[in-house]
C-alpha positions in Angstrom: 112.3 161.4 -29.1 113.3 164.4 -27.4 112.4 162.9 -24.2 114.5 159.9 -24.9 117.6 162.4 -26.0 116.8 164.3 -23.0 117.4 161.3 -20.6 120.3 159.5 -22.6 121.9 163.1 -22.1 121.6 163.0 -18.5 122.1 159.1 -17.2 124.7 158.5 -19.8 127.1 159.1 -17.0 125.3 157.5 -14.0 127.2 154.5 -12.5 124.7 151.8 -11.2 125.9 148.6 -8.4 123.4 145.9 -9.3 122.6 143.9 -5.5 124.6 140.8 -5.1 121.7 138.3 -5.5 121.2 139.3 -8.7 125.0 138.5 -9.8 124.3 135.4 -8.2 121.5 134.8 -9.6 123.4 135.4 -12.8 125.8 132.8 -12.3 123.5 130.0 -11.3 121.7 130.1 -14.6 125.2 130.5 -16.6 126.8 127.3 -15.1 123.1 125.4 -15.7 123.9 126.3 -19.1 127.3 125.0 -19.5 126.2 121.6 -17.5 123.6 121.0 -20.2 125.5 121.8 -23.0 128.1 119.2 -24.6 131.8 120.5 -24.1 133.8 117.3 -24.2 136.4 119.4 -22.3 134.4 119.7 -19.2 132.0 117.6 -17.1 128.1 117.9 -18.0 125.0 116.2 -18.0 126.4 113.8 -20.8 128.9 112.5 -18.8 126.9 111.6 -15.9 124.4 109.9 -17.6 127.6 107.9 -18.9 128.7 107.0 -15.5 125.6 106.0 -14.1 124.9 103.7 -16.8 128.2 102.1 -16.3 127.7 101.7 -12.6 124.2 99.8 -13.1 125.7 97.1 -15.3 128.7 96.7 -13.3 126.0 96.1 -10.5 123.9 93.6 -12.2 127.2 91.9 -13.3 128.8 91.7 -9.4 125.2 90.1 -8.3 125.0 87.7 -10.6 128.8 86.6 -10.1 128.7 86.3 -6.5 125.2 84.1 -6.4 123.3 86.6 -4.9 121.1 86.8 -8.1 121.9 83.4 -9.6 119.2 81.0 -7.0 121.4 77.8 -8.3 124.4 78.7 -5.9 125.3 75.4 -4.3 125.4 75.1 -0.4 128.5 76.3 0.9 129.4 75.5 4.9 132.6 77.3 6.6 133.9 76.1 9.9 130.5 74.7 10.0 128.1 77.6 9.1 126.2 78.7 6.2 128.2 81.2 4.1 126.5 83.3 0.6 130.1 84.8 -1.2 131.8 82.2 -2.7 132.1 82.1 -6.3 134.3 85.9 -5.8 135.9 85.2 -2.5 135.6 84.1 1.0 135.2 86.2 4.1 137.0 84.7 7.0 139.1 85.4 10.2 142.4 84.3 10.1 144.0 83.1 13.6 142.4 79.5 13.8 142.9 76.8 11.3 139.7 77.0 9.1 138.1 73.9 7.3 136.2 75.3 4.1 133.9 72.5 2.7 131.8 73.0 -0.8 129.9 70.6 -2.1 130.1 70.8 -6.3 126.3 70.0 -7.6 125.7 69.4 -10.9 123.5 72.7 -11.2 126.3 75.1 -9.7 127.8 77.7 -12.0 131.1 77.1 -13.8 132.7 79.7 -12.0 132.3 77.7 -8.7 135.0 75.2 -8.0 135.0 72.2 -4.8 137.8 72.7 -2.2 138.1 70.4 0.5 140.4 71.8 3.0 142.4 75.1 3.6 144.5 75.8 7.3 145.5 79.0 7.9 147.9 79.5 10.8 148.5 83.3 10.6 147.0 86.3 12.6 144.4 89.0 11.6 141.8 89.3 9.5 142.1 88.7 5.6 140.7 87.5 2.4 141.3 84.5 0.1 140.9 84.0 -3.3 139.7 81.2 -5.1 140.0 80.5 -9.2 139.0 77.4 -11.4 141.9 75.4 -10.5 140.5 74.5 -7.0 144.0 76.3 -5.0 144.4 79.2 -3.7 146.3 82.2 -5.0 148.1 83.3 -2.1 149.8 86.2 -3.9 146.0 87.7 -3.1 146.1 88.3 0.4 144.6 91.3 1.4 146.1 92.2 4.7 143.3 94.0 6.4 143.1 94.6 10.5 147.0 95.3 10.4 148.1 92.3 10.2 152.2 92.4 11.1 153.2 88.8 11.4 152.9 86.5 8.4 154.1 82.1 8.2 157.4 81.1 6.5 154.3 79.7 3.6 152.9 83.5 3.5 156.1 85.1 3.2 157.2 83.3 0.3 155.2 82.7 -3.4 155.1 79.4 -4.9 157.2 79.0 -8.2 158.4 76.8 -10.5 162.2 78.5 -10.6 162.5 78.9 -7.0 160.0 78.1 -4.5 161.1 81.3 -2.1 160.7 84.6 -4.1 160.4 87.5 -1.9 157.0 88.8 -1.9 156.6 93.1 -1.4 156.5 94.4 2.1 155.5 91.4 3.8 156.8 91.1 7.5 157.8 88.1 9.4 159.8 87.1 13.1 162.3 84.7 13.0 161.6 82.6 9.9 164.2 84.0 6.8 167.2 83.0 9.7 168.8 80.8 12.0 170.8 81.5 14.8 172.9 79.1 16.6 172.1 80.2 20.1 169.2 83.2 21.5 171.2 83.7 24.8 174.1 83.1 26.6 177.6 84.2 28.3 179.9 87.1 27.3 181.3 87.0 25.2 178.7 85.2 23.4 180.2 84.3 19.6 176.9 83.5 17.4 176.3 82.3 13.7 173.5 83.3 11.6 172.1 81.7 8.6 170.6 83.1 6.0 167.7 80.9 4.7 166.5 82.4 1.6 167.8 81.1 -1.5 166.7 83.9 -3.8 167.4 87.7 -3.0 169.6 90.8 -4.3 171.3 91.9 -1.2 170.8 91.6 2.5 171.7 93.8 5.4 171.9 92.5 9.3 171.8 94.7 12.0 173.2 93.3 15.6 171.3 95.7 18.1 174.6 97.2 19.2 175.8 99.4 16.3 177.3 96.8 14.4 175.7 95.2 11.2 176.7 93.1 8.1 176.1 92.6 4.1 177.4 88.7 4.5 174.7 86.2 3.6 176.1 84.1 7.0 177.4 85.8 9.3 179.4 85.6 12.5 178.9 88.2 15.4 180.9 88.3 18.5 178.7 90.1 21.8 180.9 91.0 24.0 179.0 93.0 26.4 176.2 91.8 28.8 172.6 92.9 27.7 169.6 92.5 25.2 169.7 92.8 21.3 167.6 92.8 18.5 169.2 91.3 15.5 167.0 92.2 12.7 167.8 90.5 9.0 166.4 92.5 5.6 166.7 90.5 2.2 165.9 92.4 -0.5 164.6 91.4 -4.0 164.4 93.5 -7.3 161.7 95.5 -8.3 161.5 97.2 -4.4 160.7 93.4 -3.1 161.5 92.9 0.4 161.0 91.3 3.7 162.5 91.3 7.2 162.7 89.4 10.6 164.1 89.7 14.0 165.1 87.5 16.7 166.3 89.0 20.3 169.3 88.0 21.7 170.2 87.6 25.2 173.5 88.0 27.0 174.2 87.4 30.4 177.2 88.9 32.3 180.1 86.3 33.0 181.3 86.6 36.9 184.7 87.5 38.5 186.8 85.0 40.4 189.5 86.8 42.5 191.2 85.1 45.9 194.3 85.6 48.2 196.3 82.6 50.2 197.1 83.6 53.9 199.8 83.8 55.4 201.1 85.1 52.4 204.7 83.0 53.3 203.2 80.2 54.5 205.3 77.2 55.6 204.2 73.6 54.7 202.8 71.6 56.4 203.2 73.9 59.6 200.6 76.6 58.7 197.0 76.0 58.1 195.9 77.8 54.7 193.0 80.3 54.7 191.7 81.2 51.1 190.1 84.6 51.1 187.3 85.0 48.5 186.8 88.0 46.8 185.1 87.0 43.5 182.0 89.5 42.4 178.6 88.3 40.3 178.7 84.5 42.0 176.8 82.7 43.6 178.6 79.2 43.4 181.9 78.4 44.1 184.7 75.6 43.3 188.1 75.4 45.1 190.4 72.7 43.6 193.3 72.8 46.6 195.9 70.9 44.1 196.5 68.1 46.0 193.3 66.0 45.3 190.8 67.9 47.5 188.2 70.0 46.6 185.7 72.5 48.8 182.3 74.4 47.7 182.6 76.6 50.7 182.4 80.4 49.8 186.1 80.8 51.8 187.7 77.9 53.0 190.5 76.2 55.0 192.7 74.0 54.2 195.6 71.9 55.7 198.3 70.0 53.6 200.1 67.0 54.7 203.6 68.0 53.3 205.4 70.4 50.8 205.0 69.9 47.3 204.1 72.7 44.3 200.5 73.0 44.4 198.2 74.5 42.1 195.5 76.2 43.5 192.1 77.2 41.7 188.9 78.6 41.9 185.5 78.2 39.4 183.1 80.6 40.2 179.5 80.4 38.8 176.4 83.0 38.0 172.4 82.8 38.1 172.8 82.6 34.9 175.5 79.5 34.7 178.4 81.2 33.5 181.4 81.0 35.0 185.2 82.7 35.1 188.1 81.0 36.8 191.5 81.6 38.3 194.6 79.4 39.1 197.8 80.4 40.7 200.6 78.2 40.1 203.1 77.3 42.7 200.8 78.9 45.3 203.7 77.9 48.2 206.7 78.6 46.2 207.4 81.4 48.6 207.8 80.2 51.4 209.4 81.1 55.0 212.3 78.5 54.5 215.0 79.9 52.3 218.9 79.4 51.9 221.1 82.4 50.5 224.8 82.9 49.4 226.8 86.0 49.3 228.8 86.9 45.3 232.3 87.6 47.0 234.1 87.6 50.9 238.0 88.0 51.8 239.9 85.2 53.2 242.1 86.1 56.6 245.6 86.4 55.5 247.1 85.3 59.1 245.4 81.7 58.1 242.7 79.2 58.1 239.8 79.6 60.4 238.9 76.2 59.9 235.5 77.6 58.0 233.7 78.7 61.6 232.1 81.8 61.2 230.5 84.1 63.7 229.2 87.4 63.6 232.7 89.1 64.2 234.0 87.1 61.2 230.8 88.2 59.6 231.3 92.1 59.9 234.8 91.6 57.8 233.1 89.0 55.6 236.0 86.3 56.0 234.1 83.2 55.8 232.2 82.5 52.4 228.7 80.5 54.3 224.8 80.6 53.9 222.0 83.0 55.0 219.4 80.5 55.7 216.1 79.5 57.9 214.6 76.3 57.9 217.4 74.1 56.5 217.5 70.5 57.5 220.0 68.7 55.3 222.4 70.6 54.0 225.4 70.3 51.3 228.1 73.1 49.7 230.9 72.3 47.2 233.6 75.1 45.7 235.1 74.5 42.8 237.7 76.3 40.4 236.7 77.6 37.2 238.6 73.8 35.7 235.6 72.1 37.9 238.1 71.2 40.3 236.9 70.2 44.0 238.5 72.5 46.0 236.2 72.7 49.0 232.8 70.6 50.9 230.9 71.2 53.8 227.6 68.8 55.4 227.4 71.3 57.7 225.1 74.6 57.8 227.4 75.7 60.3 230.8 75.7 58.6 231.7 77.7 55.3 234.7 77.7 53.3 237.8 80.2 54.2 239.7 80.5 51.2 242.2 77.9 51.6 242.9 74.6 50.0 245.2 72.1 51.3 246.7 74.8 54.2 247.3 77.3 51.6 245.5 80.8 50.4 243.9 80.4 46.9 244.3 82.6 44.8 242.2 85.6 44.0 239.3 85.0 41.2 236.3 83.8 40.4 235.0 80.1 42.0 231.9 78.4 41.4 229.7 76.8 44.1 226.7 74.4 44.3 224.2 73.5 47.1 221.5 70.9 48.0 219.4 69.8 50.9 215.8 70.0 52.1 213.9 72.2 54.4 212.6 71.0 57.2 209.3 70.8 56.0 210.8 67.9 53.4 211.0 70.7 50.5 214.2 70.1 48.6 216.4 72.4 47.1 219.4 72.4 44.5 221.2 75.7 43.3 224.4 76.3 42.0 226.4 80.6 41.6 229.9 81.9 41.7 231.6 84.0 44.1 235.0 85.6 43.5 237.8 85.6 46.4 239.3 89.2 47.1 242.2 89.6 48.8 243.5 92.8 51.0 
């Protein structure tokens, strides 16, 4: 005992560090406890024994199901080959149509059902599902591969409501819409349908920052280039689906063109029509008189004066065209008769209505400014429409008097006809007002 006292007195202070195995040692044989102990709080040996169990029947129950441990499956033949997984589904590759024949014996499980044809036209790889009914429950696809692209028939689920319900997250070009054109000119005006009957809401997007909520729209491009027009219907419950279509617009050309000489004189001066259209690559002239030219710039002579339209189509690659027509293209023409707005007779008397250029520096006579006249004709009358004056001759203007005597000062009206020499007529009428010294 006093041995005993005698070490308690002198290691009841010592510290001692145990080596790490043994703390690990420790442990392991702590946690085998727990695991073979029950605590329905925590995972042990009961519960795995639980599991395992479970996963042997489920087992024996997916083998006899699918025919691999049942010997009486009938004789199944897909696209021609021997297949073993029908009665739970079918394997099979989805891009070419596929013919599934089963023949129904009379010792095949109740679970198996005869089908005698299913198509598929879509891409990828997938499964389909088969129940007692003999059709297919196409709400069961199992997209696998990454399939993108599903048919107008895949999109949609059958019902007896309405026979286009939107089915979740499935994807698919260019069949929920129409569009009345995929390319064409700018501006290029379109018209989209919508062609699902059953949805929430609906967004479009145009491809060049424009979009709409209208179940048919209309959508004006008016600048050349590509765009993807992309249509999302949406269902409730998070159901949606979406296409696209690209549209294609081609830039429209310019037609532009001058008429040299810019005065021309008919039918003295051959016409030159200078082109200066951009984008084209065909051309049109219409010369306004019945004849036509394709010639890039061409040249044309006319057989008399008359108002002539002239106009230009001009045409793209692409086909679309732009145009141009002047009106009147000869209106302005070298030949031309003008009148003055006021003159001042010679008091000392008539001049007999000759003018020269001396009379013309003190502006006595009241005559034309003309070139090209042929026939020629001036009448003055007084503000009552009184004749007071007439002249047949470019030559000879009026002076001021009437019957030997100086009218008097005022306002008098005159008109004038004749042709040009080139046969164009012309009729005017304007006042001038006689001034006195």
């Amino acid at each position: 005992m006093r041995v005993r006292e005698l070490f308690r007195q002198k290691l009841e202070n010592a510290e001692v560090i145990p080596d790490v195995s043994v703390e690990a040692d420790l442990m392991r044989r702590l946690a085998l406890r727990e695991f073979l102990r029950f605590i329905p709080s925590r995972f042990n040996i009961y519960y795995l024994g639980g599991l395992v169990a479970a996963g042997i029947a489920a087992g024996l129950l997916l083998f006899s199901g699918t025919g691999i441990l049942n010997k009486k499956t009938p004789e199944k033949i897909i696209n021609g080959q021997d297949s073993s997984a029908f009665a739970g589904f079918i394997n099979i590759r989805v891009g070419q149509p596929l013919t599934v024949n089963v023949d129904k014996r009379a010792d095949a499980p109740s679970n198996v059902v005869a089908i005698n044809t299913v198509q598929e036209q879509k891409t990828g790889t997938g499964r389909v599902f088969v129940d007692k009914t003999g059709t297919r429950d196409t709400n069961n696809i199992n997209p696998a591969g990454g399939i993108k692209s599903f048919t107008k028939k895949g999109l949609f689920s059958d019902s007896s409501v309405d026979s286009k319900k939107l089915k979740n997250g499935y994807i698919s070009d260019g069949v929920l819409f129409e569009v009345s054109a995929l390319k064409g000119c700018s501006p290029l005006k379109l018209h989209f349908i919508n062609k699902v009957n059953s949805f929430d809401s609906c967004r479009w997007t145009f491809g060049d920052g424009g979009y709409s909520n209208q179940k048919d729209p209309d959508w004006i491009f008016d600048v050349e280039g590509e765009y993807k027009v992309v249509l999302q219907v949406f269902g409730h419950n998070g159901l949606q689906a979406s296409s696209s279509v690209m549209i294609t617009v081609y830039p429209r050309p310019k037609a532009r063109f001058e008429i040299s000489p810019e005065k021309a004189v008919l039918p003295d001066d051959e016409i030159t029509f200078f082109n200066y259209s951009s984008n084209a690559v065909r051309f049109r002239w219409n010369f306004g008189d019945g004849n036509y030219s394709e010639l890039f710039e061409p040249k044309h002579r006319y057989t008399k004066f008359d108002n002539y339209n002239v106009g230009l189509v001009v045409y793209s690659e692409s086909g679309c065209s732009d145009s141009l027509v002047v009106m009147n293209a000869f209106s302005d023409s070298e030949y031309f008769i003008k009148l003055p707005n006021a003159f001042i007779p010679n008091p000392g008397g008539s001049t007999g209505g000759l003018y020269s250029s001396k009379s013309d520096e003190v502006a006595q006579v009241f005559h034309p400014v003309f070139s090209g006249v042929a026939d020629y004709q001036l009448k003055i009358f007084s503000k009552l429409g009184v004749l007071i004056f007439e002249s047949n001759d470019v030559n000879i203007g009026w002076d001021g008097y009437f019957k030997g005597q100086l009218c008097n000062s005022g306002v008098y009206i005159w008109k004038i006809r004749g042709t040009f020499i080139n046969g164009e007529p012309f009729v005017n009428m304007g006042d001038v007002t006689l001034l006195k010294k």
